[in-house]
N, C-alpha and C positions, 0 to 999 in steps of 0.2 A: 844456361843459367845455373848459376850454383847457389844451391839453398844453403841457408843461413844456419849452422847448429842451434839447436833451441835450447834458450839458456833455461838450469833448474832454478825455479823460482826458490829464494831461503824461506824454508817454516818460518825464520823471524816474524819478515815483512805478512806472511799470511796470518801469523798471532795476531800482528798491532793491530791488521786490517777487519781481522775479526773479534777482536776487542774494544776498537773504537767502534764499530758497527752496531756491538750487543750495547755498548755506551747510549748510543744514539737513540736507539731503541728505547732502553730503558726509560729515557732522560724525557723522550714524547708520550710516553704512558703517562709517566710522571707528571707534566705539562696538560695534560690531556684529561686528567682526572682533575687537577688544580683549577684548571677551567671551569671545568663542570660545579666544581663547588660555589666557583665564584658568581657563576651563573646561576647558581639557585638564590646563590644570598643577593644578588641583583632582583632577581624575583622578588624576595622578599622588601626590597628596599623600595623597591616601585607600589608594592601594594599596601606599605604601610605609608606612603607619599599619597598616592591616592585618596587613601581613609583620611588624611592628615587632609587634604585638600577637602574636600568633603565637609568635616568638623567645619573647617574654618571658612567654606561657601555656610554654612550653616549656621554661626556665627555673625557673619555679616549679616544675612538677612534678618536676623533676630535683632541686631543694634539699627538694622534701618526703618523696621517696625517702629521703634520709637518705642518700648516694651520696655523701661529701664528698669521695673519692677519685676518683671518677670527674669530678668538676666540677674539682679540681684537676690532672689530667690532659689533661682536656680544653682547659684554658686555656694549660698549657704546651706541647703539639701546635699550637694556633692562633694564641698573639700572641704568642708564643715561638721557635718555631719546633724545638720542642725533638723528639727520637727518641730509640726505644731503640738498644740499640749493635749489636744484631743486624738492624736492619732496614737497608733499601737503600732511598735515595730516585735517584729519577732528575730529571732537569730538561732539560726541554724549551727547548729552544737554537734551533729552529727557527722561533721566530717567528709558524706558525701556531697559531690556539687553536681 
């Protein structure tokens, strides 16, 4: 049986092979990190879905109260800004919260 001469592989083909390779590499980090982000802002978008669901079970049950005084109350206290004339608001000036 006669063996085959082993052919020299060209540096070329070992450049491409190891420049697509660090490519590939790079490009999964890359992928890999972009997930992770996406993944956090998914967190974030479920818990503010939640809260949002929450509000709005909250919501219904106050219009099914039948409380329409107290929902319109409520809305002129909060987007409003509205008070009664006996009350005292104070307002913090100083910047810390």
């Amino acid at each position: 049986m006669k063996q085959r001469p082993k052919r020299k592989k060209s540096i070329i083909v070992r450049l491409i092979v190891l420049g697509v390779s660090i490519y590939m590499v790079a490009t999964l980090i890359g992928l890999g990190n972009e997930l992770a982000k996406l993944n956090a802002e998914y967190e974030n978008y479920v818990k503010e879905y939640e809260s949002l669901k929450l509000t709005n079970e909250e919501l219904k049950k106050l219009l099914d109260s039948g409380s329409h005084a107290e929902i319109i109350e409520k809305a002129a206290r909060e987007r409003l800004g509205y008070v009664y004339s006996d009350e005292e608001i104070y307002i913090d000036t100083s910047g810390n919260n």
